[in-house]
N, C-alpha and C positions, 0 to 999 in steps of 0.2 A: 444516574446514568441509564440509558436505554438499556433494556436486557438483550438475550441471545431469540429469545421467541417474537420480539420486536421486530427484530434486525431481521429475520426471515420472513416474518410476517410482511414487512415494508417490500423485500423485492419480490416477493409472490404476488403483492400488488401492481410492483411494474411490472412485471411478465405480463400478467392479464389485463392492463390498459395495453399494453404493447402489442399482445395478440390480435385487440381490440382493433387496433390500429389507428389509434390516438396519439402516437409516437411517433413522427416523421424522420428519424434522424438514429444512429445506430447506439444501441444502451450494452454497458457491459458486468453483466451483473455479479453477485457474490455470492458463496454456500462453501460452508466447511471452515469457514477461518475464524466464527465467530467469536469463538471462547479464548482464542490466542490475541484477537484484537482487543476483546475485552480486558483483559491482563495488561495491556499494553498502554492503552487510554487511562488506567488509574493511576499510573504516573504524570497524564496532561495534563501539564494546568490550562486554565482558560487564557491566560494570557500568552501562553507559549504560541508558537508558530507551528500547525503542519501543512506541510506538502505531500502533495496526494497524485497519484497518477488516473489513467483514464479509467480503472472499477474505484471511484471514489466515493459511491453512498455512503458504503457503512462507515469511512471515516468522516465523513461528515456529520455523521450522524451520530457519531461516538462522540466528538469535541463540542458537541450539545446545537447545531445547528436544529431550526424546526425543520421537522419532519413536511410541513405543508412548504414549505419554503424552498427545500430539497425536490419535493414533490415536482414542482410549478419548472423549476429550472430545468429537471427530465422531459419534461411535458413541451417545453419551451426550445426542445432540442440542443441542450446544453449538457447530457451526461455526463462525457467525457472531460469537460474544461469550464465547470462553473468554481465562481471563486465568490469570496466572504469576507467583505475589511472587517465587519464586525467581530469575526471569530478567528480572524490571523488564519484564515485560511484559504490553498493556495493548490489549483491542478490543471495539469496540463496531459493532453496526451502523446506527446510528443514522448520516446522513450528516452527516459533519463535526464527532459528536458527542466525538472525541477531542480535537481540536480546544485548544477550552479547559481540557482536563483537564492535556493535556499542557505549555499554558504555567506554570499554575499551578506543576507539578514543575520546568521548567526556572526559575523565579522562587524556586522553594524550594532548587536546587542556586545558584543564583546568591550567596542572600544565607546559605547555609550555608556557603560560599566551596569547594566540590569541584571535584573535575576530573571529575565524570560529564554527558553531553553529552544533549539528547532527541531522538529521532526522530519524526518524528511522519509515518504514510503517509495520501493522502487520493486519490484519483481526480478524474479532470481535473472534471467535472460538480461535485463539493466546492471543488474550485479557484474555482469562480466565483460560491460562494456569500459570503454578508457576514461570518459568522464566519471564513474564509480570510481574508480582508480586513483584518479587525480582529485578528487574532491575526496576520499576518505583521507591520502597522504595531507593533501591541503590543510584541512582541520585538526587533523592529529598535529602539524608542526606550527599551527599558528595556536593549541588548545582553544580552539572552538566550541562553547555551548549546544554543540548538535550531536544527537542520536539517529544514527542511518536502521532502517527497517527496511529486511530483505523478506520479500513476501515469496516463499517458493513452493510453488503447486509443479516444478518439475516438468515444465511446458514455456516454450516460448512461442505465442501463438496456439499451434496446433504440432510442434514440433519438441520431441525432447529435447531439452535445453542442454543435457550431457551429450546428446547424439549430434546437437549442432558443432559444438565445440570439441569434439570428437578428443573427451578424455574423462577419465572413470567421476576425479572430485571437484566439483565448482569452488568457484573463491569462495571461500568464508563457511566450507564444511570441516574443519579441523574440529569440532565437537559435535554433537548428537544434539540438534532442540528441536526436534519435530512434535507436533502437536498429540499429547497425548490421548487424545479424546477420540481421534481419528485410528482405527485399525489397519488402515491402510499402510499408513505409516509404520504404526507400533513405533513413535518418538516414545519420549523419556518427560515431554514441556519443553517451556520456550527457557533461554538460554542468553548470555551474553557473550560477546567474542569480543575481545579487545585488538584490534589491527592498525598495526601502525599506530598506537597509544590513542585512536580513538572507538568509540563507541558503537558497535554493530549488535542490533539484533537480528535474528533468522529465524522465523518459525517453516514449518512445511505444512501444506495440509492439499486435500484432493478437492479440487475443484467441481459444485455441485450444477453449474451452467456450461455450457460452450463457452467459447473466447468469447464470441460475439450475438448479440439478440440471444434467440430460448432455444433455437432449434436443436439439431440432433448432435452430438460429438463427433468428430473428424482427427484424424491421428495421423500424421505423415512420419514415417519411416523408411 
C-alpha cells in the first residue's frame, strides 16, 4: 500500500503543476487525513467498491489505482469526478451524489450473493444531509454490505459545519474518533459507530489546503 509520505509527496506535486498552470480546471486537494485513511484501506479489498467524493486522490490512490494514471486524469481536468471500472472505483462531485449510487451496488452484491463489500466516503457537511439519512436507514434495514465514511475536517466549504446547522453535535458524534495524530483535535483514533444497525465510520482531522486549488484559507462566520 502507498505510504503517508507518498500520499503528500503526490499532492505537493499537484499543487506545483497547478501553480504552474498546467491544470485548467479546479483540483481539491488533501493533508492531515493521511494516517486515518490509511487504517481505513487495510480493510479494502481490491474487489470491493469505493465511492469517493470530489478530494478523491488519496482514495484512489489507497485502493491501488496508478499514480500516473490518477496523475493524467487531474491533468486531463477530471479531479473532481474520474472513475475506474478496473478498481470498482467511483466519484462524483456532486454532494452526497454517491450516495445512492453506492447503495444500489451494495443491493446488487447482496442479492448476487458475493463477498465484495462498498465504501462509500462523504464529508461531515454530506453527513447531515437527507440522502445520508435515508441511505444509512436503507442499508441498515435491507443488512447491506456497505461501510459509510464520514470525513470530518469541521468545515463545510469555508463554513463551520456546526455553525451551519446551528447546533452544538452533528450526526454521528455520539463517540470521540478523532484522529490521533493530529493535536488539533487531540481525538483518541478512528472508531466505529453503529446507526440504525449499520456501519459508520468518522474520523476528524484539520485540513492542510483550502477547500479549493492551493491558495490562502477563507473562514466564513
Amino acid at each position: 500500500m502507498i505510504s503517508r509520505q507518498e500520499l503528500i509527496g503526490f499532492e505537493e506535486e499537484i499543487k506545483n503543476i497547478f501553480l504552474e498552470g498546467k491544470i485548467r480546471a479546479p483540483v481539491h486537494l488533501s493533508r492531515g487525513n493521511e494516517t486515518p485513511l490509511i487504517r481505513i484501506f487495510k480493510s479494502i479489498k481490491r474487489e470491493d467498491w469505493v465511492f469517493s467524493t470530489h478530494r478523491s486522490h488519496y482514495h484512489a490512490l489507497l485502493k491501488g489505482i496508478d499514480p500516473e494514471w490518477v496523475r493524467n486524469e487531474i491533468l486531463a481536468g477530471r479531479s473532481m469526478h474520474f472513475n475506474n471500472k478496473e478498481h470498482n472505483f467511483f466519484s462524483s462531485a456532486i454532494v452526497g451524489g454517491c450516495l445512492p449510487i453506492a447503495l444500489g451496488v451494495a443491493m446488487g452484491i447482496k442479492r448476487k450473493r458475493t463477498k465484495r463489500h462498498v465504501w462509500v466516503f462523504v464529508g461531515d457537511m454530506a453527513a447531515e444531509s437527507g440522502v445520508f439519512h435515508e441511505c444509512t436507514k436503507y442499508a441498515a434495514r435491507h443488512k447491506l454490505p456497505m461501510t459509510f465514511v464520514v470525513e470530518d475536517n469541521r468545515l463545510s466549504t469555508n463554513t463551520p459545519t456546526q455553525l451551519t446547522w446551528g447546533k452544538e453535535k452533528l450526526s454521528g458524534d455520539a463517540i470521540d474518533i478523532h484522529n490521533p495524530y493530529d493535536p488539533f483535535w487531540g481525538g483518541i483514533g478512528l472508531g466505529n459507530l453503529v446507526y440504525y444497525g449499520v456501519n459508520i465510520i468518522r474520523y476528524s482531522y484539520r485540513r492542510g489546503f483550502p477547500h479549493i486549488n492551493v491558495g490562502k484559507f477563507v473562514e466564513f462566520k
